[in-house]
Residue, then its C-alpha position, 0 to 999 in steps of 0.5 A: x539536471x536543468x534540462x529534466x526540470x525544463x521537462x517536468x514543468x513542461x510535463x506539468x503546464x500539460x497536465x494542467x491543460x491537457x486540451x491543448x497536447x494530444x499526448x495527455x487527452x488520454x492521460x497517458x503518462x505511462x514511462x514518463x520520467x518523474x523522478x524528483x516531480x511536485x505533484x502533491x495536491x494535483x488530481x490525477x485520477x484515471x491517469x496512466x502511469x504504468x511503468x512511470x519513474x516517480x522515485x522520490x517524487x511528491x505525492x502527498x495530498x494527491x487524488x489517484x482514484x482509479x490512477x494505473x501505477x502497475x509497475x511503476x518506481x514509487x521508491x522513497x515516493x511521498x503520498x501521506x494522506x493521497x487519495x488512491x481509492x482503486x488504484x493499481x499500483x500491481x508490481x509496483x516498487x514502493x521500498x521505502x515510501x512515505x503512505x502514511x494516512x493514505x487511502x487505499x481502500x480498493x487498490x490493487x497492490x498485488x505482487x507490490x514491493x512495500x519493503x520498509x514503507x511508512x504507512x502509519x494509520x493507512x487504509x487498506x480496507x478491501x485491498x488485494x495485497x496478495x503476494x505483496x512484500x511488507x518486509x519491515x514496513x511500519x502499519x501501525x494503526x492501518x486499517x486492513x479491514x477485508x483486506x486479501x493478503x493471501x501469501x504475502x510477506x509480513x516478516x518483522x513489520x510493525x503491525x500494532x493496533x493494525x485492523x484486520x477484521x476479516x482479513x484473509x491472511x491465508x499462507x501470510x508470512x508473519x514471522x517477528x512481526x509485531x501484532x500487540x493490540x491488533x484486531x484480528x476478529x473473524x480474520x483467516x490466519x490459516x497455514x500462515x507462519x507466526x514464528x516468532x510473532x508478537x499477539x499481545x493482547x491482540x483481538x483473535x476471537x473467531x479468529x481461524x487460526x495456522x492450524x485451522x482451528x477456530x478461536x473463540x476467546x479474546x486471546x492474549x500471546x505473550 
């Protein structure tokens, strides 16, 4: 346990003064282990992180604008209010992380595992969330304005007051998810599955709907 401390803040002075180690001139972290590290505050945008081991790392408060973290373990990871505008965090396991508040506007989280994430009051605005699993993962209040979230996986997750104007939710498994309150004007649910899903007094109008019918009213589902 010492010697990985020893080389985190190895790791960290180097961050810090990256003129002085070739290894990070490139910012190329990609495979580190990080596991556990305090990075919360620390700007690291453009850094490549792909494949980095970040579990249960402390991120929150970070600037990540541009960062590679495709691939990347970000389970249990801390990034309340972190700033990942364009960030690629493609295929990158994100189960039971802490997002709430941050910004991901951009990103790119296709194929992402986000099973049981936190991202309260997030925003995904214009993100690629295609394929990307939700599972039971909590959005309340997320902003997912334009967001592409084409085949991904929404089952039981907590979507209320979430944004979704003119979201594609093209083939999205919504089933026992919790959309009371959404916004869904001018989004596109078509082929998605609803089973079990709960609409109340969710915004739908212009809304295309699984069965590629067109609603007009603001509609409330019991």
């Amino acid at each position: 346990m010492s010697n990985q401390l020893d080389r985190q803040k190895s790791l960290l002075r180097k961050i810090f003064n990256q003129t002085t180690d070739k290894s990070l001139q490139h910012k190329n972290l990609s495979g580190c282990d990080l596991a556990g590290i305090d990075l919360s505050g620390i700007d690291l945008s453009g850094f490549n992180l792909v494949g980095a081991n970040l579990n249960g790392a402390n991120l929150s408060g970070s600037i990540l604008t541009g960062t590679n973290l495709s691939g990347a373990n970000l389970v249990k990871v801390n990034l309340r209010e972190a700033y990942l505008h364009e960030a690629c965090l493609c295929e990158a396991n994100l189960m039971d992380a802490d997002l709430s508040r941050a910004n991901l506007c951009g990103a790119f989280l296709w194929r992402a595992k986000l099973k049981r994430a936190n991202c309260w009051a997030a925003s995904l605005c214009g993100a690629d969330l295609r394929k990307t699993d939700f599972r039971d993962a909590q959005l309340v209040e997320a902003s997912l304005i334009e967001a592409n979230l084409i085949k991904a996986n929404l089952s039981n997750a907590k979507l209320c007051g979430a944004n979704f104007v003119e979201a594609n939710l093209n083939q999205v498994n919504l089933t026992n998810a919790n959309l009371s309150w959404a916004n869904l004007i001018q989004a596109n649910l078509f082929e998605a599955n609803i089973s079990g899903a709960n609409f109340y007094n969710a915004k739908l109008t212009d809304t295309i709907m699984p069965d590629g019918t067109i609603d007009q009213p603001h509609v409330l589902f019991d």
